[in-house]
mmJSON file of the N, C-alpha and C atoms, coordinates in Angstrom:
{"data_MODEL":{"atom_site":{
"group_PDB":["ATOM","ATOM","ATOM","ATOM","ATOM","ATOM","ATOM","ATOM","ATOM","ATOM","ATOM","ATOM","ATOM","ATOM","ATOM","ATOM","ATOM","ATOM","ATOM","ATOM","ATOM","ATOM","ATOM","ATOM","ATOM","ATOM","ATOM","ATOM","ATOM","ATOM","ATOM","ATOM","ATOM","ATOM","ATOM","ATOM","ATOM","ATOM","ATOM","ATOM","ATOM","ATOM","ATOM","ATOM","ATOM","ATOM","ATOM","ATOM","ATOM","ATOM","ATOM","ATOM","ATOM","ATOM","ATOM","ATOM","ATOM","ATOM","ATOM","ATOM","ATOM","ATOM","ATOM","ATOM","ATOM","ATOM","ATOM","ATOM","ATOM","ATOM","ATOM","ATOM","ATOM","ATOM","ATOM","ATOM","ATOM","ATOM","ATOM","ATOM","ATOM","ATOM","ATOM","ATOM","ATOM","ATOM","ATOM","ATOM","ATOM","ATOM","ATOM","ATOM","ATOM","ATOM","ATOM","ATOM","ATOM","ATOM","ATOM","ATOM","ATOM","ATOM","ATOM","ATOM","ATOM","ATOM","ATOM","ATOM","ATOM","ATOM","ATOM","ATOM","ATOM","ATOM","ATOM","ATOM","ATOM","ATOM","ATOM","ATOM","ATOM","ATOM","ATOM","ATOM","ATOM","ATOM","ATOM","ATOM","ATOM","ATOM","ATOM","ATOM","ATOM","ATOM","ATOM","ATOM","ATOM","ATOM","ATOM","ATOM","ATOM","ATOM","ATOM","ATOM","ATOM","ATOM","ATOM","ATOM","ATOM","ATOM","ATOM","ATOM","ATOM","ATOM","ATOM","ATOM","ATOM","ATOM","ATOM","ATOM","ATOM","ATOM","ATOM","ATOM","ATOM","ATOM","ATOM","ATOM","ATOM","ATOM","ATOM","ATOM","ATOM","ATOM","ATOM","ATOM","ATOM","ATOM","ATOM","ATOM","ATOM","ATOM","ATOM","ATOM","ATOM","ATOM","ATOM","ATOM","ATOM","ATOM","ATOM","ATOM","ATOM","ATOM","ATOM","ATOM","ATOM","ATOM","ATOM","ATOM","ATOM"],
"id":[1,2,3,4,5,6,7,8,9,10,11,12,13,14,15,16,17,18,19,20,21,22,23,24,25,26,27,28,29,30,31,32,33,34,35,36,37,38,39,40,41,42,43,44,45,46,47,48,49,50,51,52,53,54,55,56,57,58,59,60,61,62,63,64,65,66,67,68,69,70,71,72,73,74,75,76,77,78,79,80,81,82,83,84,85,86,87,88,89,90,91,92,93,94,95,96,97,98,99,100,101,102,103,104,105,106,107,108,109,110,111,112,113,114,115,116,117,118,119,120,121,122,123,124,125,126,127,128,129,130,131,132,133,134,135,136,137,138,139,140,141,142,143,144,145,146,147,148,149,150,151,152,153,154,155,156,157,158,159,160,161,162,163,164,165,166,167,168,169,170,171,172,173,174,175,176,177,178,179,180,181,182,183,184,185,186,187,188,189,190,191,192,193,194,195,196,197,198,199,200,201],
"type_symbol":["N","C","C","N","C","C","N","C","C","N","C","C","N","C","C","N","C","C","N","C","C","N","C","C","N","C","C","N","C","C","N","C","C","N","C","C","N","C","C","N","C","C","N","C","C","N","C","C","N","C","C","N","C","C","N","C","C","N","C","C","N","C","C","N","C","C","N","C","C","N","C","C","N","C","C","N","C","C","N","C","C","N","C","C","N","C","C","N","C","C","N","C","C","N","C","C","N","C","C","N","C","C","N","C","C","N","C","C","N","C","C","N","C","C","N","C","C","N","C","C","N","C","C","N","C","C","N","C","C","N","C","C","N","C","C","N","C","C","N","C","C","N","C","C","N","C","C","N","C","C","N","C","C","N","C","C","N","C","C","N","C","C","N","C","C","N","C","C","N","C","C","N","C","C","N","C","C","N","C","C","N","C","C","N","C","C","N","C","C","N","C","C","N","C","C","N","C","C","N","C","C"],
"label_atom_id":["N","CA","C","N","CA","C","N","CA","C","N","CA","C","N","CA","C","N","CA","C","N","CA","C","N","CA","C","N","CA","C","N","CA","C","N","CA","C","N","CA","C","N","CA","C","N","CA","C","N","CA","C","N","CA","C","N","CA","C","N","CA","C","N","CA","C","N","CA","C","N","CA","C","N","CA","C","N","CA","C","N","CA","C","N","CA","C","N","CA","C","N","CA","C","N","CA","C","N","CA","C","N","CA","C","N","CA","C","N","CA","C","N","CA","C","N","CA","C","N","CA","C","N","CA","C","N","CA","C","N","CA","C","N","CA","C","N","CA","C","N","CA","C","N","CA","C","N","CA","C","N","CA","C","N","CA","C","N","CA","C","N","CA","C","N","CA","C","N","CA","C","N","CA","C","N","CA","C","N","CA","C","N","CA","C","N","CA","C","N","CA","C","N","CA","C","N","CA","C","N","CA","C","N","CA","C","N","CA","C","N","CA","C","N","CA","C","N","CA","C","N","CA","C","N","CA","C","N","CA","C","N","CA","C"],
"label_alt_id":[null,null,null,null,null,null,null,null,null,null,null,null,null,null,null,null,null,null,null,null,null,null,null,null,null,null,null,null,null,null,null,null,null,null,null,null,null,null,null,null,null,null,null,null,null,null,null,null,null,null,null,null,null,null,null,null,null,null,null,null,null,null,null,null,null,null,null,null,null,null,null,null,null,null,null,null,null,null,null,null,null,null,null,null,null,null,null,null,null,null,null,null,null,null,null,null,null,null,null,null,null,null,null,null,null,null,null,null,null,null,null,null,null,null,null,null,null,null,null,null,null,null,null,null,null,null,null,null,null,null,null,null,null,null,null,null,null,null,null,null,null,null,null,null,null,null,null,null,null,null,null,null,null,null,null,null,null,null,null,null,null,null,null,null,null,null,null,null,null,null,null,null,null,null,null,null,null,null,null,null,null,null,null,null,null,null,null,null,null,null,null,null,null,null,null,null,null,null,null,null,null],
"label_comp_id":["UNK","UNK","UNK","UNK","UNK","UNK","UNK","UNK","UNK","UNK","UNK","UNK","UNK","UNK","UNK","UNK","UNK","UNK","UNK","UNK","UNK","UNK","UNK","UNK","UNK","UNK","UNK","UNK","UNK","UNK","UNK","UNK","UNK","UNK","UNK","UNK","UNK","UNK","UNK","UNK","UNK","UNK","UNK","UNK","UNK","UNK","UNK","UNK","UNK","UNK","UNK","UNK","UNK","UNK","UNK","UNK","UNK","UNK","UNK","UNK","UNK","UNK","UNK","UNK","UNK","UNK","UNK","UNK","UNK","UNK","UNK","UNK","UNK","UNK","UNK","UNK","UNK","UNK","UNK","UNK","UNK","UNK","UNK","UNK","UNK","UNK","UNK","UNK","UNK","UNK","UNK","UNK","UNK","UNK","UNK","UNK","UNK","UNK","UNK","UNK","UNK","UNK","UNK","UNK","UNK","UNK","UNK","UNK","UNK","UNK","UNK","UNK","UNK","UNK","UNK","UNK","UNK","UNK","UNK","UNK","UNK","UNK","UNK","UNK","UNK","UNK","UNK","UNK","UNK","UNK","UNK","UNK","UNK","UNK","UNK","UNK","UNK","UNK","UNK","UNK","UNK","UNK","UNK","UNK","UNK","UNK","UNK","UNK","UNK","UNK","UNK","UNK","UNK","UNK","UNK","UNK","UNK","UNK","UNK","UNK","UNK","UNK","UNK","UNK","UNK","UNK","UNK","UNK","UNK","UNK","UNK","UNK","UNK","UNK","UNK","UNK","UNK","UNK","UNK","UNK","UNK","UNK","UNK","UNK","UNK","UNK","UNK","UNK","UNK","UNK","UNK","UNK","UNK","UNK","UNK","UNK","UNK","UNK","UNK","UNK","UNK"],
"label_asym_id":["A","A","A","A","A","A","A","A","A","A","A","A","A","A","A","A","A","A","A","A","A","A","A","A","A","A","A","A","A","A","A","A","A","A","A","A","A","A","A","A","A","A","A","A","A","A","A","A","A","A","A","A","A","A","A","A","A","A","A","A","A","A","A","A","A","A","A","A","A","A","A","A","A","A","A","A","A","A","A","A","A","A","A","A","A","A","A","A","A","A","A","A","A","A","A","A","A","A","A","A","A","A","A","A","A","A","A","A","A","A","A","A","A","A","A","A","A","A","A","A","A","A","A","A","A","A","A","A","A","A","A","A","A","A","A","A","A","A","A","A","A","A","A","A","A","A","A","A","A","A","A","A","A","A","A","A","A","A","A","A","A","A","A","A","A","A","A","A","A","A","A","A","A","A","A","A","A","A","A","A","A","A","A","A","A","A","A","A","A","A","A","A","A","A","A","A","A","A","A","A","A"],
"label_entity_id":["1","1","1","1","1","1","1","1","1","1","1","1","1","1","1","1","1","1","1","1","1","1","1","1","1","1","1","1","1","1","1","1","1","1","1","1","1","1","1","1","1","1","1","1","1","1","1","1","1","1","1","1","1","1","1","1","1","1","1","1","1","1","1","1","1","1","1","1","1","1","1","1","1","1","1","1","1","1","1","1","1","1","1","1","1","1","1","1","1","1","1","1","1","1","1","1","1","1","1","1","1","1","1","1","1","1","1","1","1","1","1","1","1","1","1","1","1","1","1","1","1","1","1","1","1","1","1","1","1","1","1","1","1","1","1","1","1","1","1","1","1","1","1","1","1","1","1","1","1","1","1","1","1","1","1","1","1","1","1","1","1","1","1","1","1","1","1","1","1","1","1","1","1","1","1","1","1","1","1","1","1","1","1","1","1","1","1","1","1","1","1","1","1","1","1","1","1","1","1","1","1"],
"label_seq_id":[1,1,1,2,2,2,3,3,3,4,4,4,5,5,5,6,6,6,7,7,7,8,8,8,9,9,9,10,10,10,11,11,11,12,12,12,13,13,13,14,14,14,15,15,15,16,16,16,17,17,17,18,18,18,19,19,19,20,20,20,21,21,21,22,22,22,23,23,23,24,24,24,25,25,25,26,26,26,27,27,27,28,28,28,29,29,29,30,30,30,31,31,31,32,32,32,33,33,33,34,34,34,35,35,35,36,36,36,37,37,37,38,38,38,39,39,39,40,40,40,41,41,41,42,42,42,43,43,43,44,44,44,45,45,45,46,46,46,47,47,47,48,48,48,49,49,49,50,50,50,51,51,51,52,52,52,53,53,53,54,54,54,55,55,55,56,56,56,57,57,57,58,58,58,59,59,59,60,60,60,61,61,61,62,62,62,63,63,63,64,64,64,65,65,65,66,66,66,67,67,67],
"pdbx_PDB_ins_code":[null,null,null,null,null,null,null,null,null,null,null,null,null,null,null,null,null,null,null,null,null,null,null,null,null,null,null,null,null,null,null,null,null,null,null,null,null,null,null,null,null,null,null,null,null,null,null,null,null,null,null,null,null,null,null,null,null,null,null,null,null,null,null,null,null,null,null,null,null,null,null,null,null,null,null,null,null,null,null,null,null,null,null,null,null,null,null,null,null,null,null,null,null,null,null,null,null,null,null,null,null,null,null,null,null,null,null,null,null,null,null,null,null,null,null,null,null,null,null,null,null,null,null,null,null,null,null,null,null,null,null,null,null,null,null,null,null,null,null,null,null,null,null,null,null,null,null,null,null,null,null,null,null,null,null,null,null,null,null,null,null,null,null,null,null,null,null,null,null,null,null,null,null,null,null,null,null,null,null,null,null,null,null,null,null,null,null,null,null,null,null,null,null,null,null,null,null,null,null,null,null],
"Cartn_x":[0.845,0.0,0.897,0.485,1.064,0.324,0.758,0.005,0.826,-0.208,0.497,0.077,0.066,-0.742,-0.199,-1.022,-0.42,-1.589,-0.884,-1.633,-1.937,-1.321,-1.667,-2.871,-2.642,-3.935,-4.857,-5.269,-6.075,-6.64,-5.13,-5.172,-4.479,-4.984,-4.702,-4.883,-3.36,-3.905,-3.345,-4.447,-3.993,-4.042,-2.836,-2.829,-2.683,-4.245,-3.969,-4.992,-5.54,-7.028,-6.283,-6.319,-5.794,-6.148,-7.434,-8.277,-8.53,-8.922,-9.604,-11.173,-10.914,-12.547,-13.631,-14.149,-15.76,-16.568,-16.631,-17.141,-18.681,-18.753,-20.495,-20.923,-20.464,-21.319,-21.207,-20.71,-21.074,-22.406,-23.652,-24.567,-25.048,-25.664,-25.646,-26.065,-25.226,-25.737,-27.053,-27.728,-28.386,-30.353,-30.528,-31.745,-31.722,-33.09,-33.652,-32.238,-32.582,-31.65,-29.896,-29.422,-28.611,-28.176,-29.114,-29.267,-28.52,-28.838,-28.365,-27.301,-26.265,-25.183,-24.609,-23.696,-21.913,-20.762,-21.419,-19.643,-20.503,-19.762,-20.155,-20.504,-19.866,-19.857,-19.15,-17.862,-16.343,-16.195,-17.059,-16.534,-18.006,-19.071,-20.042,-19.835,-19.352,-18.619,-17.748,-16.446,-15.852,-16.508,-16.964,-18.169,-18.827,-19.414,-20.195,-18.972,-17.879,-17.118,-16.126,-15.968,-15.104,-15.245,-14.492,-15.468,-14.764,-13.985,-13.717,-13.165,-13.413,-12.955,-12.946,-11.71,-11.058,-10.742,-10.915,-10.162,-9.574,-8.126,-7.312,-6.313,-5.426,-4.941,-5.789,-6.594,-7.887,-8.79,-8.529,-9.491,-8.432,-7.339,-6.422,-5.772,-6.213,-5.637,-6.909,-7.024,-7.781,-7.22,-7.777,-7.137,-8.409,-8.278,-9.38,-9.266,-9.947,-9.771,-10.39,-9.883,-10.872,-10.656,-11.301,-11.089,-11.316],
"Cartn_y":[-1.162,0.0,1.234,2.724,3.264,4.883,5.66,6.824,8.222,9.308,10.502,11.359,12.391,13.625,14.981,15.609,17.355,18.473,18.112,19.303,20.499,20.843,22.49,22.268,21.168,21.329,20.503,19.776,18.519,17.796,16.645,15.681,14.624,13.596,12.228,11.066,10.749,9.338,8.471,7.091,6.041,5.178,4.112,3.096,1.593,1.236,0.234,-0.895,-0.782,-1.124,-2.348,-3.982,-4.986,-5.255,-5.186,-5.027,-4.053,-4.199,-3.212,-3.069,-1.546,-1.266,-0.415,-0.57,-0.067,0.499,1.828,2.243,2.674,2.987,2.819,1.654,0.561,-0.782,-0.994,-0.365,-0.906,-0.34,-1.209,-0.965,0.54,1.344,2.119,1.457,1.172,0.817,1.344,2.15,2.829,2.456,1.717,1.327,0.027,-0.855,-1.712,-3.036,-4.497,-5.596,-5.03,-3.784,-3.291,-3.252,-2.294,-1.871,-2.838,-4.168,-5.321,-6.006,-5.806,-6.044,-5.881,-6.53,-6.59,-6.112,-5.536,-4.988,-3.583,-2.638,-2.192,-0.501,-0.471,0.896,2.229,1.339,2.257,3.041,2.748,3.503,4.948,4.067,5.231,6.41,5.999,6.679,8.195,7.377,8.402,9.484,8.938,9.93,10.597,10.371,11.175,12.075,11.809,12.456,13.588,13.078,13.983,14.733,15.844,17.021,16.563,15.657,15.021,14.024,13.297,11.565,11.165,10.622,10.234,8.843,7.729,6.609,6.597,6.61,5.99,5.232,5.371,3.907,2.802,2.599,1.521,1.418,2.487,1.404,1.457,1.109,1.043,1.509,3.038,3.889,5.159,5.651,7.199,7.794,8.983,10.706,10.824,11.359,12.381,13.397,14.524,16.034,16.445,16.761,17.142,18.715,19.494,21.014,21.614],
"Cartn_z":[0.0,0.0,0.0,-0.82,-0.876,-0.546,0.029,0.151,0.1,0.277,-0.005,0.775,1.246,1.636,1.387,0.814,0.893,1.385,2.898,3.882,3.174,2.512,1.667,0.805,0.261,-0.865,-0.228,0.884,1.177,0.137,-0.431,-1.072,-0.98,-0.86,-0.145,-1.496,-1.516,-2.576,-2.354,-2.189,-2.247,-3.039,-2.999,-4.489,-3.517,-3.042,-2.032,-2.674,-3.698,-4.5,-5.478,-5.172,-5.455,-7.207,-7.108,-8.462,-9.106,-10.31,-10.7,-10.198,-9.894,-9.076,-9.955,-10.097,-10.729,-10.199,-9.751,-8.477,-9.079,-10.67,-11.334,-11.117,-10.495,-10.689,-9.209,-8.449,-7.151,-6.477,-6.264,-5.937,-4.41,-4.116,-3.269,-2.433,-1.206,0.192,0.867,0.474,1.192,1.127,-0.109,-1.068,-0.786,-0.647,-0.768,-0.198,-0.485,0.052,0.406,-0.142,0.06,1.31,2.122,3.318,4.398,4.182,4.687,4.256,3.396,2.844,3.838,3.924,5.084,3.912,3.069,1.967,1.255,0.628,-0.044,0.285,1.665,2.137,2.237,1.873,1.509,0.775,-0.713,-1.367,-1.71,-0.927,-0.509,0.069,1.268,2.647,1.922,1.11,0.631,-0.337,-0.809,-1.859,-0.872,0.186,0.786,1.749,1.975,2.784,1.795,0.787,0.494,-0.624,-1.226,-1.776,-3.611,-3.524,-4.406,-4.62,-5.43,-5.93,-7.283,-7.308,-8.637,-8.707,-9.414,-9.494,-10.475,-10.839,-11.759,-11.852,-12.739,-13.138,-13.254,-14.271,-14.581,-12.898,-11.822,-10.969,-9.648,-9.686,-9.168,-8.516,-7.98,-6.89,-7.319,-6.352,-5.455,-4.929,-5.787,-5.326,-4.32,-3.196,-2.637,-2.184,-2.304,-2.069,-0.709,0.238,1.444,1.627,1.492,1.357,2.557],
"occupancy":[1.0,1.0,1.0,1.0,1.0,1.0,1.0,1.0,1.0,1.0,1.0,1.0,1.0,1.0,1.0,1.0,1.0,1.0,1.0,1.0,1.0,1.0,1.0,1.0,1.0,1.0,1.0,1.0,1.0,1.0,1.0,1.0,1.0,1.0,1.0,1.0,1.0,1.0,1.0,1.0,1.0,1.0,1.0,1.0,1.0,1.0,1.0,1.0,1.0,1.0,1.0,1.0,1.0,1.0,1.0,1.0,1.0,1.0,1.0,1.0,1.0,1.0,1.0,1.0,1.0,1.0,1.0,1.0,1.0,1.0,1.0,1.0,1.0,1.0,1.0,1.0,1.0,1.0,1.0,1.0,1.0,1.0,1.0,1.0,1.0,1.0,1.0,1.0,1.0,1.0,1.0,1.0,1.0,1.0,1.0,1.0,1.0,1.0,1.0,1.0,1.0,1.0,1.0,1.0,1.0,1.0,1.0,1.0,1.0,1.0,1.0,1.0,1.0,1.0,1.0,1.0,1.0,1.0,1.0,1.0,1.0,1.0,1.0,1.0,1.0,1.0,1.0,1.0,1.0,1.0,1.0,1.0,1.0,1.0,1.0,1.0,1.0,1.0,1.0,1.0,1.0,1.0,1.0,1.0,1.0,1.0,1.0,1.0,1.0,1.0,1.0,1.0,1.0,1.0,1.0,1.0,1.0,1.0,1.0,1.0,1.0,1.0,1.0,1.0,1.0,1.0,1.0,1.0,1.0,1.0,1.0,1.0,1.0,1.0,1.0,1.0,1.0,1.0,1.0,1.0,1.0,1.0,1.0,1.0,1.0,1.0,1.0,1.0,1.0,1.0,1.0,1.0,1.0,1.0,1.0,1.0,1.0,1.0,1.0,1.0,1.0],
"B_iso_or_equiv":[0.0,0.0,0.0,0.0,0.0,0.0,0.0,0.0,0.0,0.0,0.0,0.0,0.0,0.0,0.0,0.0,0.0,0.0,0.0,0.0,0.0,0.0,0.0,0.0,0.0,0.0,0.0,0.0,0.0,0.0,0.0,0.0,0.0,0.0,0.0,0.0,0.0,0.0,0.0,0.0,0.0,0.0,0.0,0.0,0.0,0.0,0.0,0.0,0.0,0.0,0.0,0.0,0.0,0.0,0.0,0.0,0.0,0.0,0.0,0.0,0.0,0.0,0.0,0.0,0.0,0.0,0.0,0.0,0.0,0.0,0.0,0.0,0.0,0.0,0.0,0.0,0.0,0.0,0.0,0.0,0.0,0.0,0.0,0.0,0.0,0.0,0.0,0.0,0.0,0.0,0.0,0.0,0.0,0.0,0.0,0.0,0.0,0.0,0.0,0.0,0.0,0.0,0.0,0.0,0.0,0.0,0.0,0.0,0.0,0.0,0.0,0.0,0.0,0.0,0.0,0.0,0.0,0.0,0.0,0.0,0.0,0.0,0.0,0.0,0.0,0.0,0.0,0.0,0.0,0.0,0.0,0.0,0.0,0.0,0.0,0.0,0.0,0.0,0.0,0.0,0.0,0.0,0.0,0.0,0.0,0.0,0.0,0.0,0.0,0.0,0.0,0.0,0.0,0.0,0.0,0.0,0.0,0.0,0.0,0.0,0.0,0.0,0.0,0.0,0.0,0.0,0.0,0.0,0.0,0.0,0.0,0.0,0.0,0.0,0.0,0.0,0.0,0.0,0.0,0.0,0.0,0.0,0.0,0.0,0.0,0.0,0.0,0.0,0.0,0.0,0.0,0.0,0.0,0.0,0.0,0.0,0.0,0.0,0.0,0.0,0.0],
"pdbx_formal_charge":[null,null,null,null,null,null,null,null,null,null,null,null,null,null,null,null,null,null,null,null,null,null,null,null,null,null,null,null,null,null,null,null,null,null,null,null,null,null,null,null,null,null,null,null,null,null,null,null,null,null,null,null,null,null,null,null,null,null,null,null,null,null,null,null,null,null,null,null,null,null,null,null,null,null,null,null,null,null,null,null,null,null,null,null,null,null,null,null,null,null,null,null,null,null,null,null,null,null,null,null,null,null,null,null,null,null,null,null,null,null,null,null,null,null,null,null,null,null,null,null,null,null,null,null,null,null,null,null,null,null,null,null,null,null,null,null,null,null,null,null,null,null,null,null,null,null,null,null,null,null,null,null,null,null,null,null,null,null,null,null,null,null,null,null,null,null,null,null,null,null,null,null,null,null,null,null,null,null,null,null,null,null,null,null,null,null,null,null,null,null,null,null,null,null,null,null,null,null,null,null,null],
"auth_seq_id":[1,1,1,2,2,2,3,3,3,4,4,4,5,5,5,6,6,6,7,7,7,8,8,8,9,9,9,10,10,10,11,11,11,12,12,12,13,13,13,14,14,14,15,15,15,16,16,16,17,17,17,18,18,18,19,19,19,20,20,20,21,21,21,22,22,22,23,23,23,24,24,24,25,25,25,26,26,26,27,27,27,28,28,28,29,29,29,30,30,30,31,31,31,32,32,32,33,33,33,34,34,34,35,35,35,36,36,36,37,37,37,38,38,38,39,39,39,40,40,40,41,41,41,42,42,42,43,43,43,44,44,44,45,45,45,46,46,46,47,47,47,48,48,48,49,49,49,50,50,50,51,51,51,52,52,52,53,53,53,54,54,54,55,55,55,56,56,56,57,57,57,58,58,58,59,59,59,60,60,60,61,61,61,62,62,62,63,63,63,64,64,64,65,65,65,66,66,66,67,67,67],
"auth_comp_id":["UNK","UNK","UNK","UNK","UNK","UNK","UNK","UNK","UNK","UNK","UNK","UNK","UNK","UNK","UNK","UNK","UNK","UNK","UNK","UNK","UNK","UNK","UNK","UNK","UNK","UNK","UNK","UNK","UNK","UNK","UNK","UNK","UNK","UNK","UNK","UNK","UNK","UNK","UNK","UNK","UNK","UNK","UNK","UNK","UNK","UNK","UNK","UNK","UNK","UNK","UNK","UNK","UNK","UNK","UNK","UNK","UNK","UNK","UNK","UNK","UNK","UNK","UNK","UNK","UNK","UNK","UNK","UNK","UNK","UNK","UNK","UNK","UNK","UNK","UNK","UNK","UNK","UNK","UNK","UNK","UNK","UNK","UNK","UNK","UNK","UNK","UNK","UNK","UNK","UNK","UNK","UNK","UNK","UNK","UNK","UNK","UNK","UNK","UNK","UNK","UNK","UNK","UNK","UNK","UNK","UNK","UNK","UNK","UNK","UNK","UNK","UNK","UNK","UNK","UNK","UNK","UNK","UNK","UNK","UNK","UNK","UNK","UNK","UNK","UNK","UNK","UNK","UNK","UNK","UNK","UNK","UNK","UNK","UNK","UNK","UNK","UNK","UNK","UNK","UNK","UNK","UNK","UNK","UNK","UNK","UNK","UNK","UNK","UNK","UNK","UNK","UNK","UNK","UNK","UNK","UNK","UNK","UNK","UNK","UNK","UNK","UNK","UNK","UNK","UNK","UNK","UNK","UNK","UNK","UNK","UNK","UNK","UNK","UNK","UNK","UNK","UNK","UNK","UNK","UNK","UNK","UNK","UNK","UNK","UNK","UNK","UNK","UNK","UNK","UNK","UNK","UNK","UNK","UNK","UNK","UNK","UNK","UNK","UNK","UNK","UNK"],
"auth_asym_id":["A","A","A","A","A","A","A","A","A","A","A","A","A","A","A","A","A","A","A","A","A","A","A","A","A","A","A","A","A","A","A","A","A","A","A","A","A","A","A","A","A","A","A","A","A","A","A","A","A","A","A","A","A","A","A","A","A","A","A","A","A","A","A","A","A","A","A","A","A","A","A","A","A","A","A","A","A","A","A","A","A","A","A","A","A","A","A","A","A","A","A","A","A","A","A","A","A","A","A","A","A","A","A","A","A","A","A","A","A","A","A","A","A","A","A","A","A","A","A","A","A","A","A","A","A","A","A","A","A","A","A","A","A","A","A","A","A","A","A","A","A","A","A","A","A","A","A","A","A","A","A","A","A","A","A","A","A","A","A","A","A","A","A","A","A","A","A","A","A","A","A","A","A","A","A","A","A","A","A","A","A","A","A","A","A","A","A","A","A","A","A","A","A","A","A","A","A","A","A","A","A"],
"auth_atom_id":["N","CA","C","N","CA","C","N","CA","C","N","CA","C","N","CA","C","N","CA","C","N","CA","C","N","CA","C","N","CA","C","N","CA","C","N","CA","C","N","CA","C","N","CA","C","N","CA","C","N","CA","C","N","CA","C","N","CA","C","N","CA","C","N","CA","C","N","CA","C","N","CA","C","N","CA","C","N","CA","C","N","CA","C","N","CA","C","N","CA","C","N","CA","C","N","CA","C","N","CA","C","N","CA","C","N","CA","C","N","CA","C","N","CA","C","N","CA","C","N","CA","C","N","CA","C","N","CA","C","N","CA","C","N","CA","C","N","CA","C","N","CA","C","N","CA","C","N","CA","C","N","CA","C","N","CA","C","N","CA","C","N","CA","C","N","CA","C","N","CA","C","N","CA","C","N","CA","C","N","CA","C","N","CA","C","N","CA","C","N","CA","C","N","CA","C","N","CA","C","N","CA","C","N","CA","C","N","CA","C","N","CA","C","N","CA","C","N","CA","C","N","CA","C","N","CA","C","N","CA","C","N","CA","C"],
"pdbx_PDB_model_num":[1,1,1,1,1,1,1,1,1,1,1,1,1,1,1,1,1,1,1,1,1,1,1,1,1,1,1,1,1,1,1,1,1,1,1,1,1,1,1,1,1,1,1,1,1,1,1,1,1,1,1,1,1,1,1,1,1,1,1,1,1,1,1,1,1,1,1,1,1,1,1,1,1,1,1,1,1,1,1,1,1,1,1,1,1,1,1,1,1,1,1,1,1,1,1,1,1,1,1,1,1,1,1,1,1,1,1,1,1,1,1,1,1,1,1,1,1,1,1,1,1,1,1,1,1,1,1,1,1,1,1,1,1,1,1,1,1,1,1,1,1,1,1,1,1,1,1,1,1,1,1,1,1,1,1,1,1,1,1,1,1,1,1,1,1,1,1,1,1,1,1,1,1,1,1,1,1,1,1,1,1,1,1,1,1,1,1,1,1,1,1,1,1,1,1,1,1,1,1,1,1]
}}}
């Protein structure tokens, strides 16, 4: 796992993501049989926490912006 931070700009990236990730196909935790899932909250969480999100390298590492 690999990470970064730059206090000046609040941006944090990590390249800790084994697979390639698909974050349009991961269902919203929050709606219907979801609700009851044990996976699938992480990458909600960050979307709702931070004021921006990027996945690149196919999937494979996240920028996030906390302002």
């Amino acid at each position: 796992m690999r990470s970064s931070l730059c206090e000046e700009r609040g941006i944090s990236s990590w390249s800790a993501i084994p697979d390639r990730l698909r974050p349009r196909c991961i269902p919203t935790p929050t709606v219907g049989q979801n609700i009851y899932s044990n996976h699938g909250r992480g990458i909600f969480l960050i979307n709702q926490l931070m004021d921006e999100v990027k996945f690149l390298k196919n999937g494979t590492e996240i920028h996030m912006v906390k302002r």
